[in-house]
C-alpha positions as CSV (number, residue, x, y, z in Angstrom):
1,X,5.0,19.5,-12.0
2,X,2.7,22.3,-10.9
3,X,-0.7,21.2,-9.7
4,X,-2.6,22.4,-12.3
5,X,-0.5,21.1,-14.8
6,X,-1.3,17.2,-12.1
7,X,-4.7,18.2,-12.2
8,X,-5.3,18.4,-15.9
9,X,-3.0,15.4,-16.2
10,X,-5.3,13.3,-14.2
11,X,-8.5,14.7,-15.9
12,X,-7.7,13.7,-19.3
13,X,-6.0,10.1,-18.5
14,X,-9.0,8.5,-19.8
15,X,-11.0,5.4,-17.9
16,X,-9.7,3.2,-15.3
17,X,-8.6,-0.3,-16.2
18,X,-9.6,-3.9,-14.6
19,X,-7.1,-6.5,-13.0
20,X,-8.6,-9.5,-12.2
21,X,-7.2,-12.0,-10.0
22,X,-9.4,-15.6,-10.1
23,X,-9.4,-18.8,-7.5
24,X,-8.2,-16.7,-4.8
25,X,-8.0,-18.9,-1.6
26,X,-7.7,-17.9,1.9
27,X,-6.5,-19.8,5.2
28,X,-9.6,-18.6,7.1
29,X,-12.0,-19.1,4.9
30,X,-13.3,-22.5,2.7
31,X,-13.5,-22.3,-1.0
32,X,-12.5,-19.6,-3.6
33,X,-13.0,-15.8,-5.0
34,X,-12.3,-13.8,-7.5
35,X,-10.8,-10.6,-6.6
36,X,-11.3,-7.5,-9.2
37,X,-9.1,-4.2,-9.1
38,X,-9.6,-1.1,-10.6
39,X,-6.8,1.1,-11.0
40,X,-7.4,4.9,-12.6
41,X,-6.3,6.2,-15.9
42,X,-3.3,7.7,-14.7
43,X,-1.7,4.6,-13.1
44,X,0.0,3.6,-16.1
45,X,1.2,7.1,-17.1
46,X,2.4,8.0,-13.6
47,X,4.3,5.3,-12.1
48,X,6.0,7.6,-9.6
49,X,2.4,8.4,-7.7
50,X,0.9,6.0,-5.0
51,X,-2.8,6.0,-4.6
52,X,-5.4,5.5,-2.1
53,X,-7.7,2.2,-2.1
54,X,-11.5,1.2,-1.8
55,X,-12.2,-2.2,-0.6
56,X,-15.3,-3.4,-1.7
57,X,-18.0,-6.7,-1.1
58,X,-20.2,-8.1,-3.8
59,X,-17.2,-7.7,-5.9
60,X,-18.7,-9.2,-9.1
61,X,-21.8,-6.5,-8.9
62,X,-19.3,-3.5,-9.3
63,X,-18.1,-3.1,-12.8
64,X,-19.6,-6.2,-15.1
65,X,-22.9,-6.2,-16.2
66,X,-22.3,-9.7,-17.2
67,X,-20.9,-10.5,-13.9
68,X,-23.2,-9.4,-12.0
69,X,-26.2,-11.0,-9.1
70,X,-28.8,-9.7,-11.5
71,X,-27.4,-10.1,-14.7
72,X,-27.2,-6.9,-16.8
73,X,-27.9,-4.7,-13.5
74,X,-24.5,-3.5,-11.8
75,X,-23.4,-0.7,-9.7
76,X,-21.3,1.1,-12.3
77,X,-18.9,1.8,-10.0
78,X,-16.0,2.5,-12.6
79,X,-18.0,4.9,-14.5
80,X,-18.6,6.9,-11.7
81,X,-14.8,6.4,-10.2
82,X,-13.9,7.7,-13.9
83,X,-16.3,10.4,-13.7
84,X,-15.5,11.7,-10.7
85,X,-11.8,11.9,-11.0
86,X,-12.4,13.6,-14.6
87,X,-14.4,16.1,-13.0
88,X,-11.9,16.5,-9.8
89,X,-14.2,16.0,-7.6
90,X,-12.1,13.0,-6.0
91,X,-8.8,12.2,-5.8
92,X,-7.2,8.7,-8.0
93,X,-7.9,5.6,-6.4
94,X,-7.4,1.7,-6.9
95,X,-10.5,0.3,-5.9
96,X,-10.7,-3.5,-4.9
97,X,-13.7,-5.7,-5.3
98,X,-14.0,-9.3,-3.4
99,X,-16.1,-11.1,-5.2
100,X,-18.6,-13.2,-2.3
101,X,-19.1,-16.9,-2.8
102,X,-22.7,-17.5,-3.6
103,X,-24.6,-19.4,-1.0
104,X,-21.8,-18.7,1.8
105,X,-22.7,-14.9,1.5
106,X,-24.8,-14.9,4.1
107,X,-22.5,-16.6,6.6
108,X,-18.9,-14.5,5.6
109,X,-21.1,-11.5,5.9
110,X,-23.0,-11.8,9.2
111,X,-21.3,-11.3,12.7
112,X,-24.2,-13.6,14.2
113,X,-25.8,-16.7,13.5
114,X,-29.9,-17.1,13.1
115,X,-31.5,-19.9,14.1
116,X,-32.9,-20.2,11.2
117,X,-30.9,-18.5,8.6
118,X,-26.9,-19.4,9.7
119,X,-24.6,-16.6,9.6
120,X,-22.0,-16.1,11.9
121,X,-18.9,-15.9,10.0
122,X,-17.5,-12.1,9.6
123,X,-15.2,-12.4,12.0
124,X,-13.0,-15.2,9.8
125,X,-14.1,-13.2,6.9
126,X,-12.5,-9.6,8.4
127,X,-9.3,-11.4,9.0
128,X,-9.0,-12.5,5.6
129,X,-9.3,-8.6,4.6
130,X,-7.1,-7.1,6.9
131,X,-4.2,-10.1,7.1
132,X,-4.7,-11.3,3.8
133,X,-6.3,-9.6,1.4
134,X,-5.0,-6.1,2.4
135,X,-1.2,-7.4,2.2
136,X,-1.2,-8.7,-1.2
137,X,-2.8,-5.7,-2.8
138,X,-0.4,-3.5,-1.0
139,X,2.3,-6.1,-2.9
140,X,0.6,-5.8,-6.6
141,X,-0.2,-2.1,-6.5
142,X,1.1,1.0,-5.5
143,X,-0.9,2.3,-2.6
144,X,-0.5,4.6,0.4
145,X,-0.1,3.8,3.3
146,X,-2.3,4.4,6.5
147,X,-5.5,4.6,7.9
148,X,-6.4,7.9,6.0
149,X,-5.9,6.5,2.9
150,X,-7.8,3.3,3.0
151,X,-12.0,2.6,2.8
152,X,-14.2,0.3,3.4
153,X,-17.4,-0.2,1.0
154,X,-20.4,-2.0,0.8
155,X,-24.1,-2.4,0.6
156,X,-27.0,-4.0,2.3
157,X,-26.0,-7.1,3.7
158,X,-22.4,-6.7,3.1
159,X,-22.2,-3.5,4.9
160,X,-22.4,-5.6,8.3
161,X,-19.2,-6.9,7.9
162,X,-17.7,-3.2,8.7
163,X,-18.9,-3.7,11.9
164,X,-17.9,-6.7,12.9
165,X,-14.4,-6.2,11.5
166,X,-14.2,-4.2,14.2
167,X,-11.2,-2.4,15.9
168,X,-9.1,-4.6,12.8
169,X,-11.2,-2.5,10.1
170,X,-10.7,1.1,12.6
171,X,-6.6,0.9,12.3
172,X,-6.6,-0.5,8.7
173,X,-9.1,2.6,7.3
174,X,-10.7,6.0,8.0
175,X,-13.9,5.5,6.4
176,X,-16.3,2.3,6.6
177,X,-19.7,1.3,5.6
178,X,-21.3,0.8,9.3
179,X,-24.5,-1.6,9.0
180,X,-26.1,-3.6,12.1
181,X,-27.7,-7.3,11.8
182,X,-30.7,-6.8,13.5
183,X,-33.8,-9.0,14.0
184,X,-36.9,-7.2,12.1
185,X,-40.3,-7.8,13.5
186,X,-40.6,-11.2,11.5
187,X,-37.8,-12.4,13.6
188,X,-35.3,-12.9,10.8
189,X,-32.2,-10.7,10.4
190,X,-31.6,-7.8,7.9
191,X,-29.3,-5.0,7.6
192,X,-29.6,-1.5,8.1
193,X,-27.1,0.3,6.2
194,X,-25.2,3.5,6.2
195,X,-24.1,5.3,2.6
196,X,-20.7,4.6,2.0
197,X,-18.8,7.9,2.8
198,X,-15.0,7.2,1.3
199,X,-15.6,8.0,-2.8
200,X,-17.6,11.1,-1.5
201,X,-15.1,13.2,0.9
């Protein structure tokens, strides 16, 4: 198949679809998650074609509306996945959403703990990614291989855990959302974020 022919193949596919996988549970971490996958329009219709994968936090504020931290207010992140491979502009991707757990956010996605606020727990929350999380999506779905073709995604709070995945998160992806937990002048943590850089190359 030429690339054009690919190309045009892709384009008209037609929106991604959602896999959801509930009461996910994890050896380093209490309770459990939902994970949501997006795979793109061609998945189905291709089945000899691997793709490359987004991990992203604050799963449930990705693709559902009804889902979401504020309900009806979500980051459309399909949409624009569908958009964007419709208009060529990125390549196919599965895109993974981990869905956090509600008043242990702030703990799995800080690398330190506040006196005042907790935190503390990326570190147990990184290995879950990279030895757990990582492994079984790389069982369900077809995706590539290597660092190049693997992202990490996030926002505001969440983006800290890039960080403090550390070297784990350099040899699992290319591209991460880098944030620092830093004390403001209140003396209580936030994040300062990067923009997520995977979707765009």
């Amino acid at each position: 198949m030429s690339s054009l022919t690919q190309a045009n193949e892709i384009a008209t596919a037609g929106p991604g679809q959602l896999r959801k996988f509930e009461n996910y549970r994890t050896r380093y971490l209490p309770g459990e998650r939902t994970l949501v996958v997006y795979v793109p329009g061609i998945y189905e219709r291709r089945p000899d074609l691997h793709f490359p994968v987004l991990y992203m936090q604050d799963g449930q504020n990705l693709f559902d509306p009804t889902m979401s931290f504020i309900q009806g207010v979500y980051w459309r992140v399909g949409e624009t996945a569908d958009r964007l491979i419709a208009e060529g502009a990125i390549q196919p991707l599965v895109i993974v959403g981990i869905y956090n757990t509600g008043k242990r956010r702030l703990r799995e996605y800080t690398p330190s703990k506040d006196r005042k606020l907790g935190g503390g727990g990326a570190d147990r929350y990184g290995r879950m990614l990279t030895r757990e999380i990582k492994p079984f999506v790389e069982s369900q779905f077809r995706i590539l291989s290597g660092a190049a073709n693997t992202g990490i995604g996030s926002a505001l709070l969440s983006g800290t855990t890039g960080r403090s995945i550390g070297p784990a998160a350099d040899s699992m992806c290319s591209v991460s959302e880098r944030a620092s937990w830093v004390e403001n002048t209140s003396g209580a943590p936030s994040a300062s974020s990067a923009t997520p850089g995977f979707i765009a190359q």
